[in-house]
N, CA, C and O atoms as a Tripos MOL2 file, in Angstrom:
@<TRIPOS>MOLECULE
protein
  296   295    74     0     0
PROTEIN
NO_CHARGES

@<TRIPOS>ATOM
      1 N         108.1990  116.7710   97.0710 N.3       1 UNK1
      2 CA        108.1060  116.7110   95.6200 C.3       1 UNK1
      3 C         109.4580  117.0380   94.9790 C.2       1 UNK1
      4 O         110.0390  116.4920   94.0410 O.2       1 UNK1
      5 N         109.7960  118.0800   95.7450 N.am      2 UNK2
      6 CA        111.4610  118.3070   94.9670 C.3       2 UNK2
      7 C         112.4120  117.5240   94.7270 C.2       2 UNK2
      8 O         113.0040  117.3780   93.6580 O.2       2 UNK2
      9 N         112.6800  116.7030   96.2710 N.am      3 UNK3
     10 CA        113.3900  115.4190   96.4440 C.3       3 UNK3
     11 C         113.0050  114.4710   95.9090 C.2       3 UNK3
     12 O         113.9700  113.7420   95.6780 O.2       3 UNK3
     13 N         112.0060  114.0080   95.5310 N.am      4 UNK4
     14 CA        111.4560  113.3050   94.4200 C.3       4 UNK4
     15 C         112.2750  113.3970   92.9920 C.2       4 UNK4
     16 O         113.1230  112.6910   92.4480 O.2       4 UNK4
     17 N         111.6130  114.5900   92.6700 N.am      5 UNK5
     18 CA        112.2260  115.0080   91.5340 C.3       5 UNK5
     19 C         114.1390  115.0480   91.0860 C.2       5 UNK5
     20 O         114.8460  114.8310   90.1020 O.2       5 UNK5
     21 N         114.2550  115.3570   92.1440 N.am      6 UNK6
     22 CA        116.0580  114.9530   92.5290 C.3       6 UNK6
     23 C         116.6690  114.0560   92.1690 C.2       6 UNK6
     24 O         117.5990  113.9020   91.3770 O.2       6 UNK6
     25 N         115.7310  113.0360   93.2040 N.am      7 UNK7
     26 CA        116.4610  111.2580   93.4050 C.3       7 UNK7
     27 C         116.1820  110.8100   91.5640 C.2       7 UNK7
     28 O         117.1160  110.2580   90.9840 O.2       7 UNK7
     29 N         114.9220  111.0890   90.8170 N.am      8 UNK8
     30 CA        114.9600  110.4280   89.6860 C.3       8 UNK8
     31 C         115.4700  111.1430   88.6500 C.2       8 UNK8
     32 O         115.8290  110.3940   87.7410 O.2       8 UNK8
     33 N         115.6960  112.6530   88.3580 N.am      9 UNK9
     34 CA        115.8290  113.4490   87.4610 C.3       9 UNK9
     35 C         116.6020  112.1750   86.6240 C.2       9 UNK9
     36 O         115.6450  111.5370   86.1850 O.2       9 UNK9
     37 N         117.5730  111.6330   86.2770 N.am     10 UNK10
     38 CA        117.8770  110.7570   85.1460 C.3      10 UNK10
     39 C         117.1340  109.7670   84.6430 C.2      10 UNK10
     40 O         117.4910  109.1940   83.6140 O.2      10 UNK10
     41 N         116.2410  109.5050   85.1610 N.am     11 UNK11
     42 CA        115.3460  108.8050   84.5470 C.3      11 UNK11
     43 C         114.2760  108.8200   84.2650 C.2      11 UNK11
     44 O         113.5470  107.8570   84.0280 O.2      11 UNK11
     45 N         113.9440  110.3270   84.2470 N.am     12 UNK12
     46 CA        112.8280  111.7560   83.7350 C.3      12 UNK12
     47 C         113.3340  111.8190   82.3700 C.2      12 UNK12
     48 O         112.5750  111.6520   81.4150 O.2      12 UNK12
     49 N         114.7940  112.0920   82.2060 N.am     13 UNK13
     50 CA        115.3320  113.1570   81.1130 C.3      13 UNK13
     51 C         115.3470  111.8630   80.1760 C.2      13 UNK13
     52 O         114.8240  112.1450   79.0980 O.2      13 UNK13
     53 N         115.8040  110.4460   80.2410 N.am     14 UNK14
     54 CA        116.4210  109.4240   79.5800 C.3      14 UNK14
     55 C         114.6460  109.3420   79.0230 C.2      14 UNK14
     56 O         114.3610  109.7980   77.9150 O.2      14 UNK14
     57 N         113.7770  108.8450   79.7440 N.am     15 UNK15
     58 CA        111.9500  108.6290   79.4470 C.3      15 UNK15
     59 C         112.2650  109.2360   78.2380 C.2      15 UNK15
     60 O         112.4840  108.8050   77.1060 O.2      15 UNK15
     61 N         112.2340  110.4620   78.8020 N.am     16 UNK16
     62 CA        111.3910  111.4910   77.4600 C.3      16 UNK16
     63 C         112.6850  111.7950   76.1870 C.2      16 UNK16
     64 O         112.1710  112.3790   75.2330 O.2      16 UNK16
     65 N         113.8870  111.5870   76.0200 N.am     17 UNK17
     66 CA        114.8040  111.3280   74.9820 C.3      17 UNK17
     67 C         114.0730  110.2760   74.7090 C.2      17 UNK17
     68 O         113.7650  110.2350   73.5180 O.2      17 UNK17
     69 N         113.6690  109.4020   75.3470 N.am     18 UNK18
     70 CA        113.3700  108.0200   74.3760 C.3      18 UNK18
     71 C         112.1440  107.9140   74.0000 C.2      18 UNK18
     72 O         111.7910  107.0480   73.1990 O.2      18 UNK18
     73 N         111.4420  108.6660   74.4570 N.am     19 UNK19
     74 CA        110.3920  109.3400   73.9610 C.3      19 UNK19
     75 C         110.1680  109.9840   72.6660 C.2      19 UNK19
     76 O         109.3890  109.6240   71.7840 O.2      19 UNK19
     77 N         111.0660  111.1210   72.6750 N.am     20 UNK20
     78 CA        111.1970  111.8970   71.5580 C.3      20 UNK20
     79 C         111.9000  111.0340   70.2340 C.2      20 UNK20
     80 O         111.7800  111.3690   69.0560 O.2      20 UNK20
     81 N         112.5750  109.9780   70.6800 N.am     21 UNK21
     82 CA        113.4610  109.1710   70.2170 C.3      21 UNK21
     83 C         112.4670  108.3310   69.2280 C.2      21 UNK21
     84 O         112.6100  108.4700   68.0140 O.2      21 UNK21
     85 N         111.2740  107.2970   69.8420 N.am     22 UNK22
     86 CA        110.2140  106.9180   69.6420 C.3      22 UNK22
     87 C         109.5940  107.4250   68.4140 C.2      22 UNK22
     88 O         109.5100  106.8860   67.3110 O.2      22 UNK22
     89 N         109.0750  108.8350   68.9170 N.am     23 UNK23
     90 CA        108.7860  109.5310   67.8460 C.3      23 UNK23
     91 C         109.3750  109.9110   66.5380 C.2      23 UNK23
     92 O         108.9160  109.7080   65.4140 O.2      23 UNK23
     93 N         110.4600  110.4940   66.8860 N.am     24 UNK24
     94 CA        111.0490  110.3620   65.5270 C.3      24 UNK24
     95 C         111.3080  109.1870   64.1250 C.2      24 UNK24
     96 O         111.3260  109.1800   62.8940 O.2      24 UNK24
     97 N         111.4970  108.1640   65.4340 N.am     25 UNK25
     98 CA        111.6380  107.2350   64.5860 C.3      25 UNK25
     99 C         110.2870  106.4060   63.6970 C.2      25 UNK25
    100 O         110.2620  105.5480   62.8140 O.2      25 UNK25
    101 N         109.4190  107.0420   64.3280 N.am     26 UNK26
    102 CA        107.5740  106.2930   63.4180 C.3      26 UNK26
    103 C         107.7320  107.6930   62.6600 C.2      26 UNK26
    104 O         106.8570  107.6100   61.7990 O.2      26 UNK26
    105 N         108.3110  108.8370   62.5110 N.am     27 UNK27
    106 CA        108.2400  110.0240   61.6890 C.3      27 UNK27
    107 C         109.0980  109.2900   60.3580 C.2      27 UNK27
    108 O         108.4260  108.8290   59.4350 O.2      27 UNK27
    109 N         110.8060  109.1980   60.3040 N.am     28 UNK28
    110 CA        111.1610  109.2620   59.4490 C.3      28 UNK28
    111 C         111.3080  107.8920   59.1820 C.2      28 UNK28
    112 O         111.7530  107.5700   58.0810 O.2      28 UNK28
    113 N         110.9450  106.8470   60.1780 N.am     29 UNK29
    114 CA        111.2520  105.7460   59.6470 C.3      29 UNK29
    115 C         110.4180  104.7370   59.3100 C.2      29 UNK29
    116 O         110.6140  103.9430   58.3910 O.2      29 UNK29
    117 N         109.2100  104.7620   60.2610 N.am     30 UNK30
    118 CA        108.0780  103.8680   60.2460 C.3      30 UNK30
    119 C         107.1450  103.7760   59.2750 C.2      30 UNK30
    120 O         107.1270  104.4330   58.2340 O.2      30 UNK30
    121 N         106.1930  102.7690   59.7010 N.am     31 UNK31
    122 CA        106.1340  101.3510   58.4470 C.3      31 UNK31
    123 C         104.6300  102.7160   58.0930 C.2      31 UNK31
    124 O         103.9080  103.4450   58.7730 O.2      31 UNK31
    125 N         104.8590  102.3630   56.4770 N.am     32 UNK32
    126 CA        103.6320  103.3840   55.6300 C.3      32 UNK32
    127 C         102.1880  102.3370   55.6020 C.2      32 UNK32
    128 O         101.0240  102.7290   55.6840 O.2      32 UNK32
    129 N         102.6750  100.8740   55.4580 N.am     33 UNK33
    130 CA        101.1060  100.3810   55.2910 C.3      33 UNK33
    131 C         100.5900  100.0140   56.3110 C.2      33 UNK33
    132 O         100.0560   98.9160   56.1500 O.2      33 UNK33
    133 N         100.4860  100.4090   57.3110 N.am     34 UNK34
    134 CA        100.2480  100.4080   58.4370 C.3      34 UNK34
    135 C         100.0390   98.6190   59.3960 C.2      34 UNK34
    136 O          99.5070   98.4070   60.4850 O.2      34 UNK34
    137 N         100.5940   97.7950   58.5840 N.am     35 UNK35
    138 CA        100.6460   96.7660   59.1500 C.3      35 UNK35
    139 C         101.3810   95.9870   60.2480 C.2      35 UNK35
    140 O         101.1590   94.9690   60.9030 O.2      35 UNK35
    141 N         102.6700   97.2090   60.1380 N.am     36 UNK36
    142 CA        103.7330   97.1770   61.2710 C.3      36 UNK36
    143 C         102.5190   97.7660   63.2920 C.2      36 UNK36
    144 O         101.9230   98.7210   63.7900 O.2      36 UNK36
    145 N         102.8170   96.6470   63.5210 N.am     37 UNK37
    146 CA        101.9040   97.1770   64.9860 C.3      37 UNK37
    147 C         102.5980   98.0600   65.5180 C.2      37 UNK37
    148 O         102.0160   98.9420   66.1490 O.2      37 UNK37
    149 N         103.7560   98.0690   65.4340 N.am     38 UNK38
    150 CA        104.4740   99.1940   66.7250 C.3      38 UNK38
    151 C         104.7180  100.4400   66.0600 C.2      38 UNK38
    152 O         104.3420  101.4800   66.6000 O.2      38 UNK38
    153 N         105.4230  100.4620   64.7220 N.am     39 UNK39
    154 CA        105.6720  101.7570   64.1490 C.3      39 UNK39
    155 C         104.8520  102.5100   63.2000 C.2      39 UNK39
    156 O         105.1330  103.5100   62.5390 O.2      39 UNK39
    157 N         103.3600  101.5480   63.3020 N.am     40 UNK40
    158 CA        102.5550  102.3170   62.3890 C.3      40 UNK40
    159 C         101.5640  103.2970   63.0010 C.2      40 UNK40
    160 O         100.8150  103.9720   62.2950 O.2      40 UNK40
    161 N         101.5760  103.3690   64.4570 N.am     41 UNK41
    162 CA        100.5000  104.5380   65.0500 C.3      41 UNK41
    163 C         101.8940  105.4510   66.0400 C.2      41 UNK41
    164 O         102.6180  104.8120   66.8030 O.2      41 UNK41
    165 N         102.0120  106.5710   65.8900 N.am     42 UNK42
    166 CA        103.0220  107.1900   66.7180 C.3      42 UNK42
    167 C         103.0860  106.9250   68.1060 C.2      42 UNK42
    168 O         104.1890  106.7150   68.6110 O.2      42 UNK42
    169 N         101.9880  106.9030   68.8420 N.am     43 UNK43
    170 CA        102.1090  106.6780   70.3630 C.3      43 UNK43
    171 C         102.3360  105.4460   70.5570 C.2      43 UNK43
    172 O         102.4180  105.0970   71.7350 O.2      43 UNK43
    173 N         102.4910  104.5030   69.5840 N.am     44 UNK44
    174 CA        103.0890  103.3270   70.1400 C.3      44 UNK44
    175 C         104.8700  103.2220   70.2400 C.2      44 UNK44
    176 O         105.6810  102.9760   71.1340 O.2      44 UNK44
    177 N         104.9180  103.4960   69.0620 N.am     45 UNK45
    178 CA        106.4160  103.8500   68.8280 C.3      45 UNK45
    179 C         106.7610  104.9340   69.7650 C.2      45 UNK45
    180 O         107.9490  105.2490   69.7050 O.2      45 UNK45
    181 N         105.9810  105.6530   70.6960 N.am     46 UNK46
    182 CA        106.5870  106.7810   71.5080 C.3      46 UNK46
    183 C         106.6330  106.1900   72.9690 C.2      46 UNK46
    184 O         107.3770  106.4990   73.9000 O.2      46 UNK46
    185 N         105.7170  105.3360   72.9090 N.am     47 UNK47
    186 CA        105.8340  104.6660   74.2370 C.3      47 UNK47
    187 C         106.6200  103.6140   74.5610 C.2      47 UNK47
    188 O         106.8180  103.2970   75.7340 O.2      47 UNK47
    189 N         107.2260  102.8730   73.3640 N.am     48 UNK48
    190 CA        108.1590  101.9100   73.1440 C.3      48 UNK48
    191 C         109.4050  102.5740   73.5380 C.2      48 UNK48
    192 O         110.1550  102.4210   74.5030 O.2      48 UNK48
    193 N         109.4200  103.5650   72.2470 N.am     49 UNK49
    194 CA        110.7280  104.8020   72.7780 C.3      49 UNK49
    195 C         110.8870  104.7680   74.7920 C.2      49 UNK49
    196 O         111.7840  104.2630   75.4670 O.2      49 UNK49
    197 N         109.8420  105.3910   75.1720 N.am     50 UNK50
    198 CA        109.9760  105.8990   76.8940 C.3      50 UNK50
    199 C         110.6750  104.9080   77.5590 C.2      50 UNK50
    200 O         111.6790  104.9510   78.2700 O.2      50 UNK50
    201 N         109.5740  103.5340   77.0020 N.am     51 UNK51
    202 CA        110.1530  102.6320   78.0980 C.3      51 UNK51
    203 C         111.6440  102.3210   77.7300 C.2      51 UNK51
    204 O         112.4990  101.8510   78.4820 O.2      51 UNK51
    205 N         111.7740  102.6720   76.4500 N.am     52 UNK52
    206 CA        113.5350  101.6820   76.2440 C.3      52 UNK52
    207 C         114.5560  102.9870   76.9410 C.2      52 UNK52
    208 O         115.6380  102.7230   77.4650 O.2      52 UNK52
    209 N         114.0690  104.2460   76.8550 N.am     53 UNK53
    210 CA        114.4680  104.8450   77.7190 C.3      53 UNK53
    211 C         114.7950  104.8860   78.9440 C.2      53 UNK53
    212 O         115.9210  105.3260   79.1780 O.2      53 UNK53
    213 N         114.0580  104.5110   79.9450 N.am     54 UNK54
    214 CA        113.7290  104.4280   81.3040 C.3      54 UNK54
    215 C         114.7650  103.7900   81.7330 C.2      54 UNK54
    216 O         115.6100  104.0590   82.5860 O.2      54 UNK54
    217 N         114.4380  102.0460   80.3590 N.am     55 UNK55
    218 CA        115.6410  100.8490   80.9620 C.3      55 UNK55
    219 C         117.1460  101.4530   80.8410 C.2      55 UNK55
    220 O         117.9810  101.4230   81.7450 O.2      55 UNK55
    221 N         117.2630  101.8140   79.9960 N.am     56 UNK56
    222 CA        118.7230  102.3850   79.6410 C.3      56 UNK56
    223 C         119.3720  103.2790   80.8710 C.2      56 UNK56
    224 O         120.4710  103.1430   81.4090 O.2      56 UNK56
    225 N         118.5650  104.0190   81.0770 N.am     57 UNK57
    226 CA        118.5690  104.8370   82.6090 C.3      57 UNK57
    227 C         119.0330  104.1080   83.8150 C.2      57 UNK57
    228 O         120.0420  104.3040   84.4930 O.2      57 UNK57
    229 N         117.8940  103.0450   83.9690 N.am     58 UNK58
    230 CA        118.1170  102.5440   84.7370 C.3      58 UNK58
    231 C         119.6510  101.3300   84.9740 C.2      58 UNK58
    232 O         120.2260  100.9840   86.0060 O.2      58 UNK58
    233 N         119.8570  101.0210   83.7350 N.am     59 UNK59
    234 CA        120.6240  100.3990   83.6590 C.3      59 UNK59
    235 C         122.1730  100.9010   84.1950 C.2      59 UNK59
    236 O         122.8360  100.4120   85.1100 O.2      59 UNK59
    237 N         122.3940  101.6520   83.6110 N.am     60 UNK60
    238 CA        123.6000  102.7700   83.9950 C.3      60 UNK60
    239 C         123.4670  103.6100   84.8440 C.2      60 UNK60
    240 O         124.4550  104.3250   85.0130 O.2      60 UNK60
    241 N         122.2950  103.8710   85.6760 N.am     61 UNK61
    242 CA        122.5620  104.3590   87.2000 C.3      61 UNK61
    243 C         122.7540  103.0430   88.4760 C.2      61 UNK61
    244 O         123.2950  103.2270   89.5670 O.2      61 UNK61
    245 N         122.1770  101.7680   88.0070 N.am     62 UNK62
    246 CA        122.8770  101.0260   88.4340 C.3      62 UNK62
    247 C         123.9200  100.8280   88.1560 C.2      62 UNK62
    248 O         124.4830  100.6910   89.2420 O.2      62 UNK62
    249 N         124.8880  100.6640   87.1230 N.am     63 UNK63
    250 CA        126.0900  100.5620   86.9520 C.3      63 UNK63
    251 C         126.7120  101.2610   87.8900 C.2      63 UNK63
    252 O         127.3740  100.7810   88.8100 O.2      63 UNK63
    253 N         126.4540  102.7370   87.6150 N.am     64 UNK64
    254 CA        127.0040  103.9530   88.6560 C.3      64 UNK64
    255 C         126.9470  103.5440   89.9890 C.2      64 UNK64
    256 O         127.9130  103.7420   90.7260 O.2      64 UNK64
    257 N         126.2350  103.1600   90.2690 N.am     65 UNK65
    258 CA        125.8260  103.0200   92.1650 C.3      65 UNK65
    259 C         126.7240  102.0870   92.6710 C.2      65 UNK65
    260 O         127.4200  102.0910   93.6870 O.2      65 UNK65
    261 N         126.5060  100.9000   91.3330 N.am     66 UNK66
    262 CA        127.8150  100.1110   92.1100 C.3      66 UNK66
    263 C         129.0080   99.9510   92.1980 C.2      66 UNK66
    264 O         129.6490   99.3260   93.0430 O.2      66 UNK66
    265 N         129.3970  100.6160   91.1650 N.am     67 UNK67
    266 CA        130.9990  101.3930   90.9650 C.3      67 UNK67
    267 C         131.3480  102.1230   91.9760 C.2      67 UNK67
    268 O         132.4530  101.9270   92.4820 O.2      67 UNK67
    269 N         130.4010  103.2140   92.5330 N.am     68 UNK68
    270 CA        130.3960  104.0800   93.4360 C.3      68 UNK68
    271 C         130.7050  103.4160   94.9920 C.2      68 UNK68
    272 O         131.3320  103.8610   95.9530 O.2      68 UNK68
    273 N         130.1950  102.5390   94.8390 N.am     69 UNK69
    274 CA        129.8670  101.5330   96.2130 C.3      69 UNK69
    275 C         130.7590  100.7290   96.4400 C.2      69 UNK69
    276 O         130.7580  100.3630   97.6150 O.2      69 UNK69
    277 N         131.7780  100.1440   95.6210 N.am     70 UNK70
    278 CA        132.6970   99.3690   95.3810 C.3      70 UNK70
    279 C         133.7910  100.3870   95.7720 C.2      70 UNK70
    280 O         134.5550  100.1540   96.7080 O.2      70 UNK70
    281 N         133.8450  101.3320   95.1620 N.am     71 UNK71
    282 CA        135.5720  102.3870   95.4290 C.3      71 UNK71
    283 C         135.0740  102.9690   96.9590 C.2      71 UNK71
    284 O         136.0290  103.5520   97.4730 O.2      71 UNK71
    285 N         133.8790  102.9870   97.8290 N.am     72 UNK72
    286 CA        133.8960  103.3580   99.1420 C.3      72 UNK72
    287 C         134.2600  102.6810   99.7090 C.2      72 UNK72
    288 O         134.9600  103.0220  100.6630 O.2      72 UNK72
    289 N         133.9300  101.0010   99.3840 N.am     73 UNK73
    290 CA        134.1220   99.9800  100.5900 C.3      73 UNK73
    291 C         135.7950   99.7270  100.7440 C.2      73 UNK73
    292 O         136.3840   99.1610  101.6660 O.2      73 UNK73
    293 N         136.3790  100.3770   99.4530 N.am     74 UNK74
    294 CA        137.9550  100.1430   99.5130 C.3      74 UNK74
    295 C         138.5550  100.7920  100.2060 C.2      74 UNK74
    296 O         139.7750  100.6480  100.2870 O.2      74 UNK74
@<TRIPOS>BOND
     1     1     2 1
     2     2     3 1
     3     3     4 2
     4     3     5 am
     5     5     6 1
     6     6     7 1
     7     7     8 2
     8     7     9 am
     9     9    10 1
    10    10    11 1
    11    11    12 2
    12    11    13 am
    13    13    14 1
    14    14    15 1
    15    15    16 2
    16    15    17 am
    17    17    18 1
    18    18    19 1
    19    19    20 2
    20    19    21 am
    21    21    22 1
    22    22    23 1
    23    23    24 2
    24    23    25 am
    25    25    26 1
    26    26    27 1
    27    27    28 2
    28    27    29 am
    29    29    30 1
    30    30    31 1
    31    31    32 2
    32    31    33 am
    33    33    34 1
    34    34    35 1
    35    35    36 2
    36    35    37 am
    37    37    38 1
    38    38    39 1
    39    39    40 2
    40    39    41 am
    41    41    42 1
    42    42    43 1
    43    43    44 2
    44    43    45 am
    45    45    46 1
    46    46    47 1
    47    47    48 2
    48    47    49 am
    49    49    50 1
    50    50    51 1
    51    51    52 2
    52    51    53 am
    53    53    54 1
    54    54    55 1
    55    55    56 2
    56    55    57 am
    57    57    58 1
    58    58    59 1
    59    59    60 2
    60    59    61 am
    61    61    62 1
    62    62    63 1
    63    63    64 2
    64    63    65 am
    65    65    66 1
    66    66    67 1
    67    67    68 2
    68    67    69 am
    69    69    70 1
    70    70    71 1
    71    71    72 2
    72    71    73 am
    73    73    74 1
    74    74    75 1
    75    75    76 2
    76    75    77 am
    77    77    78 1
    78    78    79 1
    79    79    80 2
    80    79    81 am
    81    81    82 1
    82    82    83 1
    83    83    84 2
    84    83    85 am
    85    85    86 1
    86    86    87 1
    87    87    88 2
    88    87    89 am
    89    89    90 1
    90    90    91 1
    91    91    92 2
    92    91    93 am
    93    93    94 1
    94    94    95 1
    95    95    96 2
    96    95    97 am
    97    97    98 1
    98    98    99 1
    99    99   100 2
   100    99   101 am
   101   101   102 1
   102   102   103 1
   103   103   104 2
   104   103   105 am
   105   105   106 1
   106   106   107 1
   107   107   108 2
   108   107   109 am
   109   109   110 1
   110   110   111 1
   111   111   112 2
   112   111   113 am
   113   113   114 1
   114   114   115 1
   115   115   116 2
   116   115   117 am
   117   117   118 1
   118   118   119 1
   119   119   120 2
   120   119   121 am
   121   121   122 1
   122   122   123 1
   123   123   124 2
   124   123   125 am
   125   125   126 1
   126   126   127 1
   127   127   128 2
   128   127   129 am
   129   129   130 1
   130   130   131 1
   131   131   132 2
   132   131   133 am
   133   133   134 1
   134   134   135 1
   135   135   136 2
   136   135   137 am
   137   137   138 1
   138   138   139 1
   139   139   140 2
   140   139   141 am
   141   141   142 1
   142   142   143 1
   143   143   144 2
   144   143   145 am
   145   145   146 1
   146   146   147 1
   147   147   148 2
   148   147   149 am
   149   149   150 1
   150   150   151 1
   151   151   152 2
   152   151   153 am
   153   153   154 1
   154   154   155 1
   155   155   156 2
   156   155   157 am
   157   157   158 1
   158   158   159 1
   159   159   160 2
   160   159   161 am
   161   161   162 1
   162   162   163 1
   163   163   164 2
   164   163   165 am
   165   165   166 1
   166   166   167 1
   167   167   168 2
   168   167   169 am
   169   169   170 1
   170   170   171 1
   171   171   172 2
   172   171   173 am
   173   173   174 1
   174   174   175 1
   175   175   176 2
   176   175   177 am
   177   177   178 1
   178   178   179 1
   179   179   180 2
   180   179   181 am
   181   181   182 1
   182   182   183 1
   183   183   184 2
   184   183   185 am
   185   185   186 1
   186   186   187 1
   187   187   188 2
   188   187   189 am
   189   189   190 1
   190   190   191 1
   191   191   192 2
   192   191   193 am
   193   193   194 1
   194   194   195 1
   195   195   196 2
   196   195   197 am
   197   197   198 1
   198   198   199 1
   199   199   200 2
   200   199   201 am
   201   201   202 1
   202   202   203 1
   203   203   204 2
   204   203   205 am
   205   205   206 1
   206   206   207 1
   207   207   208 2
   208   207   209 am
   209   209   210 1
   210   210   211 1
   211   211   212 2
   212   211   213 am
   213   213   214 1
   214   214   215 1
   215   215   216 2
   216   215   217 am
   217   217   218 1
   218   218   219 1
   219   219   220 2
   220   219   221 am
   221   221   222 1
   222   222   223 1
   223   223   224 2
   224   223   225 am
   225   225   226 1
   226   226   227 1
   227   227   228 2
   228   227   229 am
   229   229   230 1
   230   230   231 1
   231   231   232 2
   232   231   233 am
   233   233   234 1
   234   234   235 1
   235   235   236 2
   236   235   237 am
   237   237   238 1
   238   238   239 1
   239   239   240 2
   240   239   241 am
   241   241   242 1
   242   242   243 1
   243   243   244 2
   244   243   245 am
   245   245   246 1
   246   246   247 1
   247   247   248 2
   248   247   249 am
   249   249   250 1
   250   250   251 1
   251   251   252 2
   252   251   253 am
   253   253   254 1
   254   254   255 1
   255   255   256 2
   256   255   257 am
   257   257   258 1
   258   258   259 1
   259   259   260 2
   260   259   261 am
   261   261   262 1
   262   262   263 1
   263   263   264 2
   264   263   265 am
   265   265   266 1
   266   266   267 1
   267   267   268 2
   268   267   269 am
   269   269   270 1
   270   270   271 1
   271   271   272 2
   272   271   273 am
   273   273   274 1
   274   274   275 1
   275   275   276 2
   276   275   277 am
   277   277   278 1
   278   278   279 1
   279   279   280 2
   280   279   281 am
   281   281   282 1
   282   282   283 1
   283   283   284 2
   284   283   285 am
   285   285   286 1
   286   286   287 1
   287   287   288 2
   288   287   289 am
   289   289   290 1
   290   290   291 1
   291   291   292 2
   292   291   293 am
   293   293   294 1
   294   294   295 1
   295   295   296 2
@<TRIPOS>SUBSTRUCTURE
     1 UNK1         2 RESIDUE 1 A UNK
     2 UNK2         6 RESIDUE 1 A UNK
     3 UNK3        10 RESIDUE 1 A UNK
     4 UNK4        14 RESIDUE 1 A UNK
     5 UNK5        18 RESIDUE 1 A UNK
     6 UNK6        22 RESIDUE 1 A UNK
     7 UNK7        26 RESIDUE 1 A UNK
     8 UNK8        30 RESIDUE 1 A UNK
     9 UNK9        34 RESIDUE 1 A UNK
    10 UNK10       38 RESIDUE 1 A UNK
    11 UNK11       42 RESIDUE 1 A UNK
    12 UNK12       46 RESIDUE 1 A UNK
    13 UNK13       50 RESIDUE 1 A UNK
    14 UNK14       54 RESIDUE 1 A UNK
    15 UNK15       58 RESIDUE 1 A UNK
    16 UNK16       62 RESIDUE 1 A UNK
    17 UNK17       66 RESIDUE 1 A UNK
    18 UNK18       70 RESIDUE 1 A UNK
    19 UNK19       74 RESIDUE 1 A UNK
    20 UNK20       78 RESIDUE 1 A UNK
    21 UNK21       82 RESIDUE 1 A UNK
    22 UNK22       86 RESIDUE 1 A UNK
    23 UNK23       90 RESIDUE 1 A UNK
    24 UNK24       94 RESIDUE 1 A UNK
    25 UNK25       98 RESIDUE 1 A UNK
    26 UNK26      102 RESIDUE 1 A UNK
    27 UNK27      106 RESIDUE 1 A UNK
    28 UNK28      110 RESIDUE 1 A UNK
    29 UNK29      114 RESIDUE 1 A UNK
    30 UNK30      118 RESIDUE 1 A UNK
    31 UNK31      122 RESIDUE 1 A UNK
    32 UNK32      126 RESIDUE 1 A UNK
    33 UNK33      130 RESIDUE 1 A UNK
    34 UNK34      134 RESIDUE 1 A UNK
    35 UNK35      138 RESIDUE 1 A UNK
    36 UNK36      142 RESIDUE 1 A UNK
    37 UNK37      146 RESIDUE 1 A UNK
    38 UNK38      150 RESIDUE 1 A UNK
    39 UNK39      154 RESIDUE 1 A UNK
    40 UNK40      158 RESIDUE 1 A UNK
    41 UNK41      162 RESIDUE 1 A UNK
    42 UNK42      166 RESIDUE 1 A UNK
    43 UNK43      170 RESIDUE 1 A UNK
    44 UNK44      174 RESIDUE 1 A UNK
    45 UNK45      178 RESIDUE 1 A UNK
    46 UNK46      182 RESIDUE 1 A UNK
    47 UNK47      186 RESIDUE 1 A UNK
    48 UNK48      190 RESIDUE 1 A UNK
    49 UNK49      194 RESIDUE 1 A UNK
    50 UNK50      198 RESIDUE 1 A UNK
    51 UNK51      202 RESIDUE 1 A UNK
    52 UNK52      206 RESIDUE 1 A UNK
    53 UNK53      210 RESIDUE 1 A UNK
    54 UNK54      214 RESIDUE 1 A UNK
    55 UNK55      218 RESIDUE 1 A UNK
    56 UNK56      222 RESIDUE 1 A UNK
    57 UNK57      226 RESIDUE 1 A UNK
    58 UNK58      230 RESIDUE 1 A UNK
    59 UNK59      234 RESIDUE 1 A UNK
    60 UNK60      238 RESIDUE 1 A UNK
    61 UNK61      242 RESIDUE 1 A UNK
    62 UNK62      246 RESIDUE 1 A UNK
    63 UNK63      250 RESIDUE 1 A UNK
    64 UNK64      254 RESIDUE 1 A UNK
    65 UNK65      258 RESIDUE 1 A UNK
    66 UNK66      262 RESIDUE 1 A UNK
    67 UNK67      266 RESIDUE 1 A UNK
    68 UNK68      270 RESIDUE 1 A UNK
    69 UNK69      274 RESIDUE 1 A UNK
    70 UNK70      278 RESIDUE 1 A UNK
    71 UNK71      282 RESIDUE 1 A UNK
    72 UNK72      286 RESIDUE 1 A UNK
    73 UNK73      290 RESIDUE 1 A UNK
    74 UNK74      294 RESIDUE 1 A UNK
């Protein structure tokens, strides 16, 4: 479980920023007549948040890996 927790910790912490991220944004920004589907119930906008989180994560630990992988093979 630890090593688990290890290998992904960045894309634990990025989730839930984009999470919190999510949220905030159906707080100060989202739609009042509730016709907007995504920003008019909070857990949608919080789950939208996670996932755009996750990708972002993921995106730039791939970046990393292969940067990383590239200056070994040299």
């Amino acid at each position: 479980m630890q090593r688990i927790l290890k290998k992904y910790y960045p894309q634990i912490i990025f989730t839930l920023v984009g999470g919190l991220g999510g949220l905030l944004y159906w707080k100060f920004v989202g739609c009042k007549s509730g016709t907007c589907p995504i920003k008019s119930v909070w857990y949608y906008s919080t789950l939208y948040g996670m996932v755009f989180g996750y990708l972002i994560a993921d995106i730039i630990l791939g970046f990393i890996k292969k940067r990383k992988k590239k200056t070994e093979d040299k």
